[in-house]
N, C-alpha and C positions, 0 to 999 in steps of 0.2 A: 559433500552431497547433502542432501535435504532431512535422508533419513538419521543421520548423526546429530539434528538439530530438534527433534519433533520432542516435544513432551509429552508421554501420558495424560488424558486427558486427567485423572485425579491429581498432578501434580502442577495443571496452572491455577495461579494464586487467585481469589474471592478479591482481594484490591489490587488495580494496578495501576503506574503513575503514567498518565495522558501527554503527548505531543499532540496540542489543538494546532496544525498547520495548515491555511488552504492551497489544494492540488498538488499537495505531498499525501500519496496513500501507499499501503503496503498489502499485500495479496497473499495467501498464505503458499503459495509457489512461488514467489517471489523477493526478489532483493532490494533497498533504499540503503541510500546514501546517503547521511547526511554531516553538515558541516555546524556542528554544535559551538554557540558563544558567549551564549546569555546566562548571567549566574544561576540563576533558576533550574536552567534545563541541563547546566552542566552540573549541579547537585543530583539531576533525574538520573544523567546518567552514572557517575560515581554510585549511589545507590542504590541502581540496577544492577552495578556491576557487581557490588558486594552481594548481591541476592539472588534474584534468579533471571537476571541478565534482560527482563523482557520488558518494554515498551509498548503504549498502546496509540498507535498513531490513527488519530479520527480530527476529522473537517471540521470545523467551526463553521455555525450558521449565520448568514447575513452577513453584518456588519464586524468585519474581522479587527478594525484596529481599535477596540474596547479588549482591557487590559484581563477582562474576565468572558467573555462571548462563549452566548448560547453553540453546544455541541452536536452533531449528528447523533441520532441515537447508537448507530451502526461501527463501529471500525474493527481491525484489524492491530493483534499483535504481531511484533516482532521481536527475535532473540538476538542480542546483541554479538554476531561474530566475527567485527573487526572492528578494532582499538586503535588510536594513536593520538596523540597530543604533538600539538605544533607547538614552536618556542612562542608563537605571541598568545599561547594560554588559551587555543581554543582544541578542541574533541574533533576527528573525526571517524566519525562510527560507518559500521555498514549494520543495516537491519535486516534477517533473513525473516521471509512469514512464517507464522504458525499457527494462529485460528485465529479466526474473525471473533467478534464477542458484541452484542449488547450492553449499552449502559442502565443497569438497574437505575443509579445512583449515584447522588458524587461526595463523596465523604472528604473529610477535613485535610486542607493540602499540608506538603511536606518539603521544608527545604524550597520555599516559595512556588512550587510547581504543583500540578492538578491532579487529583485521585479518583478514582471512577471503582465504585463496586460493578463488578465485572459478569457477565451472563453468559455463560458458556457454553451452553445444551444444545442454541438454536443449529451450528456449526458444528457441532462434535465430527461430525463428514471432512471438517477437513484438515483433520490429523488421520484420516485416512492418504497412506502412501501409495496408495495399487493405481496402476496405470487407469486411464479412462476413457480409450479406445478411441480417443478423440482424433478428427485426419488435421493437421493445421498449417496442412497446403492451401484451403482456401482462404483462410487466415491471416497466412503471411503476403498470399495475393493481394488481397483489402487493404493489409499493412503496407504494402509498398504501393497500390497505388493513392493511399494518403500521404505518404511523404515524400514523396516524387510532386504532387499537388501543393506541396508548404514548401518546396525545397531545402528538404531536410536531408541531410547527412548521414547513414547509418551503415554502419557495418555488419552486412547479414552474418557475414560467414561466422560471426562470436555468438550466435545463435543457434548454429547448426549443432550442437552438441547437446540443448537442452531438450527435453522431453513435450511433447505438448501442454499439459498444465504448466509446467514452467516456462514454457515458449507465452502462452497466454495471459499468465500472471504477470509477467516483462512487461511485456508490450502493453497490457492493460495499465502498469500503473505509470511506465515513463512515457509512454506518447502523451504529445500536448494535448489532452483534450481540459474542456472547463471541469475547474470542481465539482459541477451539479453532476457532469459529465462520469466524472469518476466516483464518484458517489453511488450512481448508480448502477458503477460494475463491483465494486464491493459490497452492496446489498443485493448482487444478486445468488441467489443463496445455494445454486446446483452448479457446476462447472460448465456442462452445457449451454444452463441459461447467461452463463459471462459469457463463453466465448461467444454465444450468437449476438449479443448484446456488442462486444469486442468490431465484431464483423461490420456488423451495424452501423457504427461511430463511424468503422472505418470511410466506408461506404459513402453515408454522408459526407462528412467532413473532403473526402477525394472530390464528391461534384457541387461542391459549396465553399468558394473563394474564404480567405478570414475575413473581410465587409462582409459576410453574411449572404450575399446575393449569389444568386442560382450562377453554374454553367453556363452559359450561352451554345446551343451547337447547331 
């Protein structure tokens, strides 16, 4: 559960080491998966692990395949809590959220990966664990009727267990929407404001084909 993973806000670190990946983001109720193989980011993670286990996954701006690319000012940690190594020598980790954080800064990388002095304040709200009275029936309604619209696959019932922020943190960071897309539900900075945000997307995206052209009805 989420509260056996939260850090005190005095005990996340001033630097932290950066996963720049587009429309890979993490929510602080929320979970990523990821399938680690590049020397670099398998040093990040070794690293983390010897430390304080935490990752900072934020968007790259523009033009992603530049080997150094301009970052989002905005992302989201996660604390490393699932480990494994495959025989052909790659990581696979699971990241749970913990708080979003600003980039002051990016200080001198490590073990060929990227470092960001880290801004903590703006978020302090969500290492807050108390429920948020939030309903996320109309939510899940939005969510199903966008992927019913993409013909997407999903299995509600492995969602019926989590709580509304984590129901919205989910669904916020694994539905296909565009990076700019999810960008803008990780800057948004009240739960509220995600989920309407969340709703939103949905909405859209269910009466707007992938060509981009309207409905017809």
């Amino acid at each position: 559960m989420r509260n056996r993973f939260t850090h005190p806000f005095s005990e996340l670190p001033d630097v932290l080491p950066v996963f720049p990946l587009p429309g890979a983001v993490i929510l602080p109720n929320g979970q990523l998966p990821l399938n680690i193989f590049e020397d670099r980011y398998l040093n990040m993670v070794f690293d983390a692990m010897a430390s304080s286990r935490l990752i900072g996954m934020v968007q790259p701006k523009g033009e992603t395949q530049s080997q150094h690319p301009e970052l989002h000012e905005t992302g989201c940690a996660g604390r490393i809590v699932s480990f494994s190594e495959t025989r052909d020598n790659r990581l696979l980790i699971i990241l749970a959220g913990v708080c979003r954080f600003d980039i002051s800064d990016e200080v001198e990388m490590k073990n060929g990966y990227r470092r960001i002095q880290a801004s903590w304040g703006r978020f302090a709200h969500d290492l807050d664990t108390q429920e948020s009275g939030l309903d996320a029936a109309e939510i899940i309604a939005s969510a199903k009727r966008f992927t019913e619209s993409r013909n997407l696959s999903v299995d509600w019932s492995a969602l019926d267990h989590l709580q509304p922020p984590e129901l919205i943190d989910t669904l916020a960071s694994s539905l296909p929407f565009s990076p700019e897309e999810k960008q803008g539900l990780v800057e948004a900075v009240v739960m509220g404001d995600r989920a309407e945000l969340l709703r939103a997307l949905c909405e859209f995206g269910a009466a707007t084909p992938e060509d981009g052209s309207p409905v017809s009805h």
